[in-house]
C-alpha positions as a Markdown table, in Angstrom:
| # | Residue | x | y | z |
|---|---|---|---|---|
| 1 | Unk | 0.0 | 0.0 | 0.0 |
| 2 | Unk | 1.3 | 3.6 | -0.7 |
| 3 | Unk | 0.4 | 6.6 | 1.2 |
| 4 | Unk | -0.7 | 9.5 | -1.0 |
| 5 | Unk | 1.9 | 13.0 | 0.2 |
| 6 | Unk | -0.8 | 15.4 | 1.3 |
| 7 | Unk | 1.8 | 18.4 | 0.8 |
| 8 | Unk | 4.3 | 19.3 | -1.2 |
| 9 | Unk | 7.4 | 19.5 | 0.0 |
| 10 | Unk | 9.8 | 22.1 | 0.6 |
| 11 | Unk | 13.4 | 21.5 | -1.9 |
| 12 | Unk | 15.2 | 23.2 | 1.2 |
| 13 | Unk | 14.0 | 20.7 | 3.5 |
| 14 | Unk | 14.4 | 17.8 | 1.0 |
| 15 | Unk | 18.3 | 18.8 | 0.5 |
| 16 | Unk | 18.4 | 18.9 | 4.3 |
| 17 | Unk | 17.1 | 15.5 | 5.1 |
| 18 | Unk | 19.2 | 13.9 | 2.6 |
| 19 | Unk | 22.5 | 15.5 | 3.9 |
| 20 | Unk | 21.7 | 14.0 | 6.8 |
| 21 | Unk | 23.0 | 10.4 | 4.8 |
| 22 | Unk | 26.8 | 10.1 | 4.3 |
| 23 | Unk | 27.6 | 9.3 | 1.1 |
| 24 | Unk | 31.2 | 9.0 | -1.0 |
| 25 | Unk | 32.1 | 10.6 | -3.8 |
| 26 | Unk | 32.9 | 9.7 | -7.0 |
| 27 | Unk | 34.2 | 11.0 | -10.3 |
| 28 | Unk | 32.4 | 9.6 | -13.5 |
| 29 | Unk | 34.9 | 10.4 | -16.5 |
| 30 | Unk | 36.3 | 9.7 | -20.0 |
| 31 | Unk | 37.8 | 11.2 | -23.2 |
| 32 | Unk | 35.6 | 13.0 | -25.5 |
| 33 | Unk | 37.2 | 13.6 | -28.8 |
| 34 | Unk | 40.4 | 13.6 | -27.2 |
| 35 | Unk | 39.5 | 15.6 | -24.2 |
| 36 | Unk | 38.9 | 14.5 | -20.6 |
| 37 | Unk | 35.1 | 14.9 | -19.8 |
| 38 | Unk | 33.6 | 14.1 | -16.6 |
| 39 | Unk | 31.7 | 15.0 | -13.2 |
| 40 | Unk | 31.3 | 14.3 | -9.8 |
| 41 | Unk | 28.3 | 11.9 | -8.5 |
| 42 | Unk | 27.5 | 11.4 | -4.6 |
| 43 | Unk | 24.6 | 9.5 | -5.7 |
| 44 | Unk | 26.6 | 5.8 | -6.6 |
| 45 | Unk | 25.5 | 2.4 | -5.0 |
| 46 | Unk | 25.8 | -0.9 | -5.8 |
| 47 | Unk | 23.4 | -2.9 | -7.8 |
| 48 | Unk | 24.3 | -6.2 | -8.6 |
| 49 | Unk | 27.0 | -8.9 | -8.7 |
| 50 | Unk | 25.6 | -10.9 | -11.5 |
| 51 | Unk | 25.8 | -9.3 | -13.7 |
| 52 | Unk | 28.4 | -6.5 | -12.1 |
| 53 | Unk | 25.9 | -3.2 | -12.0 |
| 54 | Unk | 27.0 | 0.0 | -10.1 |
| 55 | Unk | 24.4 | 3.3 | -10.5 |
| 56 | Unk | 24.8 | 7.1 | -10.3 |
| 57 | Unk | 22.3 | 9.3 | -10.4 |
| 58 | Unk | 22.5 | 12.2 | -12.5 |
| 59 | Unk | 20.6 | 15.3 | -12.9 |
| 60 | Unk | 18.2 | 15.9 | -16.1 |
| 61 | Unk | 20.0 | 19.1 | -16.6 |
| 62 | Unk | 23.2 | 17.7 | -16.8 |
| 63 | Unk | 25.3 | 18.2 | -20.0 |
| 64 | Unk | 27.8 | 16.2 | -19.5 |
| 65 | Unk | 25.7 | 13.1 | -19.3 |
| 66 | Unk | 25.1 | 13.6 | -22.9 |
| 67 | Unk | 28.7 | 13.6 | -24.3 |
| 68 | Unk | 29.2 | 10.7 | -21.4 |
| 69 | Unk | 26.5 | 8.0 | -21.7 |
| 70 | Unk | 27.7 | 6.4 | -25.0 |
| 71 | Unk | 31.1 | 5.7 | -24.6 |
| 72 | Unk | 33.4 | 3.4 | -22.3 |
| 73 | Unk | 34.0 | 5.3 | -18.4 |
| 74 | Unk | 35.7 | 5.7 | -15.6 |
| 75 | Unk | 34.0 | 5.7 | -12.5 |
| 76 | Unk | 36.9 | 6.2 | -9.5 |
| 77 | Unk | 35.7 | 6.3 | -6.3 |
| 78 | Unk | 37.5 | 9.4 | -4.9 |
| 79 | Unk | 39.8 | 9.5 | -1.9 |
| 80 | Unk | 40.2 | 11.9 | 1.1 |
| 81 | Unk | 42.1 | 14.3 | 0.3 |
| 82 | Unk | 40.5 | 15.1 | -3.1 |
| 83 | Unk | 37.9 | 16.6 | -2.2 |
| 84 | Unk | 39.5 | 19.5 | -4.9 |
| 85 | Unk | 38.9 | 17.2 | -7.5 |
| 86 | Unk | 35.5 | 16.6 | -6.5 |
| 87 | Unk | 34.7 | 20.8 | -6.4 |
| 88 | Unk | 36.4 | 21.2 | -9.4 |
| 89 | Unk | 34.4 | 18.5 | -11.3 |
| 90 | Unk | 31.9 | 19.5 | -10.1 |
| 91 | Unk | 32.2 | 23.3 | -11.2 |
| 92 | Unk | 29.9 | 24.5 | -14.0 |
| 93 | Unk | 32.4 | 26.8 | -15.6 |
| 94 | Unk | 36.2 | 26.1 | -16.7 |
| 95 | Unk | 39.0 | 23.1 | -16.8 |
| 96 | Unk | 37.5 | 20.7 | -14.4 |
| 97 | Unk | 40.7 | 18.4 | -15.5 |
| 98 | Unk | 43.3 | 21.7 | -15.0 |
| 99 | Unk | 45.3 | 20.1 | -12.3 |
| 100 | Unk | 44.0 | 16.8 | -11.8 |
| 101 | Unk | 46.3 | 13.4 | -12.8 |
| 102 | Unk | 44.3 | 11.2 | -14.2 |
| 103 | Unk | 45.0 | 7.9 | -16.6 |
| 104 | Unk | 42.8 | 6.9 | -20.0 |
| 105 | Unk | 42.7 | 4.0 | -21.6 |
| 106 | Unk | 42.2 | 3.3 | -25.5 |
| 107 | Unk | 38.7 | 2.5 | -24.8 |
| 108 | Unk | 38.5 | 6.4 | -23.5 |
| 109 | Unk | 38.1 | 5.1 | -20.2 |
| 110 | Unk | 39.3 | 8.2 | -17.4 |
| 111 | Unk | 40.4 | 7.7 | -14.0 |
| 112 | Unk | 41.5 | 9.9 | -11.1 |
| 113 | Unk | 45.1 | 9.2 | -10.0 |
| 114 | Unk | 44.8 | 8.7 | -6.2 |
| 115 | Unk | 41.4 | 7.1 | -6.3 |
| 116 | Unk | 40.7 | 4.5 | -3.4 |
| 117 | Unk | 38.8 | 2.5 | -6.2 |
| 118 | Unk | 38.2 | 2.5 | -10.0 |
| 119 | Unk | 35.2 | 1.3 | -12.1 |
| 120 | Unk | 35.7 | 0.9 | -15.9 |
| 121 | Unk | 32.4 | 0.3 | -16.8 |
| 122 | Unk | 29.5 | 1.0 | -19.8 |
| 123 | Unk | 25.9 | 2.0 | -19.6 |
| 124 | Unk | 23.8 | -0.9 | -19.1 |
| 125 | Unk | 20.6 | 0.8 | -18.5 |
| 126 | Unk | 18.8 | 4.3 | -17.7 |
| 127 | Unk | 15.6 | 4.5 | -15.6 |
| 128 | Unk | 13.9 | 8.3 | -15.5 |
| 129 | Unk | 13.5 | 9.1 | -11.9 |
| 130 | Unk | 12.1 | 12.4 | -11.4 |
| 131 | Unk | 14.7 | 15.1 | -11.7 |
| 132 | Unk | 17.0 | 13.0 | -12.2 |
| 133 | Unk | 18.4 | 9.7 | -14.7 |
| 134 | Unk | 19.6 | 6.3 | -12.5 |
| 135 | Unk | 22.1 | 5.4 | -15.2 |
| 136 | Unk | 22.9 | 1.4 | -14.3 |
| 137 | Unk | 26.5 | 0.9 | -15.6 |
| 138 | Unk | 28.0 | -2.5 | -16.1 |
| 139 | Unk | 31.5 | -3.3 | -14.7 |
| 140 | Unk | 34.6 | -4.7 | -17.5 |
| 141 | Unk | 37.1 | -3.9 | -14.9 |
| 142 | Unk | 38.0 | -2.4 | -11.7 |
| 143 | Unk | 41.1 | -1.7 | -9.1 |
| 144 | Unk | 40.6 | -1.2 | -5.4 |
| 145 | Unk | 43.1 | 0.7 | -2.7 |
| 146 | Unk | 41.0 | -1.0 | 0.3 |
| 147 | Unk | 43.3 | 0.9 | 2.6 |
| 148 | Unk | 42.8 | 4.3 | 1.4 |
| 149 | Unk | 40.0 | 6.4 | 3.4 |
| 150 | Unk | 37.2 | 8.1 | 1.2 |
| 151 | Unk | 35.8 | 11.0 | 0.7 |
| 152 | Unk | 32.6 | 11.5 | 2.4 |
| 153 | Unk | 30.1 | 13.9 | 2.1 |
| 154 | Unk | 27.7 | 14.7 | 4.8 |
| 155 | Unk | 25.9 | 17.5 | 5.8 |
| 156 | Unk | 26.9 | 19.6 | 3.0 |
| 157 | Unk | 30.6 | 19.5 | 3.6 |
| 158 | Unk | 33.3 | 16.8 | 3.3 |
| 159 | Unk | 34.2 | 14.9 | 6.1 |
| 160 | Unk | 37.2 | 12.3 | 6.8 |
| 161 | Unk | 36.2 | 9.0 | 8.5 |
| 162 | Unk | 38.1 | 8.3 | 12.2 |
| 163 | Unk | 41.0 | 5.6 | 11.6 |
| 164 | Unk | 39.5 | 2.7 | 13.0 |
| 165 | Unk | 42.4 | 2.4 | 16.2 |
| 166 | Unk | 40.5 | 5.9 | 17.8 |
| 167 | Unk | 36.7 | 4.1 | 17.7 |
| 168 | Unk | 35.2 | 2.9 | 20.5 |
């Protein structure tokens, strides 16, 4: 059974509650003609280990998607100190890729340098969602740093996770 919403609700509020959930960052890149393309994406889970499915969300409005979604990509999970890549890619206006090291591959796969984990993967699927496109990518290939924090984002500000010798 669904409950009908009996008010709209405020965007304000929305962006509120969802800071509230940490979430890691990641950079979803590759070469476009040549040129490194590519954004950042909070929005990435998991989907599926048979076949290998990530998803990012992406906004409607996005124009990067566009020159993205056909080609072979690099998603790279980012790490904790590079939360400069992560405002620079995400930056509407110029050189997201100015002083970033990154890596492609002759598929045009992009990924960050310093990354605590990489994704090559393709579009497998998009589902409309709103605002939004849940692009489902399948994974060809991937890399992991398992002992490299993340970035996290919470709250509307990067955060760094407490080594795991100072919990309690």
């Amino acid at each position: 059974m669904t409950a009908a919403l009996t008010k709209e609700l405020d965007s304000r509020q929305l962006r509120q509650a969802f800071s509230c959930f940490p979430t890691g960052v990641t950079a979803l890149c590759g070469l476009v003609d040549g040129e490194p393309t590519g954004m950042a994406v909070s929005s990435f889970t998991s989907v599926s280990l048979t076949p290998p499915l990530v998803s990012v969300c992406i906004q409607d409005t996005s124009t990067t998607w566009s020159k993205l979604r056909d080609r072979r990509l690099g998603l790279s999970v980012l790490a904790e100190d590079q939360d400069t890549a992560c405002r620079r890619l995400s930056s509407k206006d110029g050189d997201r890729f100015g002083d970033l090291q990154w890596q492609a591959t002759d598929e045009g796969r992009l990924i960050i340098d310093g990354a605590v984990a990489w994704f090559d993967c393709s579009l497998f699927t998009e589902i409309p969602a709103g605002d939004h496109t849940i692009a489902v990518l399948q994974i060809h290939d991937l890399w992991t740093s398992p002992n490299t924090a993340p970035l996290v984002f919470h709250g509307s500000r990067f955060r760094r996770l407490a080594p795991t010798d100072q919990v309690q």
